[in-house]
Every structure is written in C-alpha cells, then in structure tokens.
C-alpha positions, 0 to 999 in steps of 0.5 A: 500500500501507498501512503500519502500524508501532509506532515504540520512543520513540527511533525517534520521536524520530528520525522527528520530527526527520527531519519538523522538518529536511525538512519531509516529510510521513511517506509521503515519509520513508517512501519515501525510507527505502526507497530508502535501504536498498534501495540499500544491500542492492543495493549489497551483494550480489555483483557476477557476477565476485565470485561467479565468483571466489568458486567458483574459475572465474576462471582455472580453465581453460587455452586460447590466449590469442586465444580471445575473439577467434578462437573461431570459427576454433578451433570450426571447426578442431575440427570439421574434425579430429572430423568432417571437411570434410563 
C-alpha cells in the first residue's frame, strides 16, 4: 500500500530527526510507527476477565466449590434425579 500524508512543520521536524538518529529510510519509520501504536491500542483494550468483571459475572453465581473439577459427576447426578437411570 501507498501512503500519502501532509506532515504540520513540527511533525517534520520530528520525522527528520527520527531519519538523522536511525538512519531509516521513511517506509521503515513508517512501519515501525505502526507497530508502535498498534501495540499500544492492543495493549489497551480489555483483557476477557476485565470485561467479565466489568458486567458483574465474576462471582455472580453460587455452586460447590469442586465444580471445575467434578462437573461431570454433578451433570450426571442431575440427570439421574430429572430423568432417571434410563
């Protein structure tokens, strides 16, 4: 992709000093500009457990504290109860 951007005079002096300091030429100062502030804005995003946090799921809901680990057996035990052994 071509980029075509107009640069105020203190833009210019900075993208000047940033070739003069590492030699670049402007499609790597480019490309490393963006990374650069791609990066940030991920960094910035919410993680997954902030925005569950953030909605009030985390800690919303009771049950046995071995659930994670014995979810099966007590999926199983509450389809017995409903359904019977079948």
């Amino acid at each position: 992709m071509r980029v075509n951007a107009r640069l105020d005079s203190d833009r210019t002096n900075k993208f000047q000093y940033i070739r003069q300091r590492t030699n670049q030429g402007t499609s790597e100062i480019m490309k490393a500009a963006i990374d650069l502030y791609y990066e940030k804005l991920r960094q910035e995003s919410p993680k997954p457990l902030q925005l569950l946090q953030q909605a009030g799921l985390i800690g919303c809901a009771e049950g046995d504290p071995d659930l994670s680990v014995n979810y099966k057996q007590y999926l199983t035990d509450s389809l017995n109860e409903k359904y019977g052994h079948r």
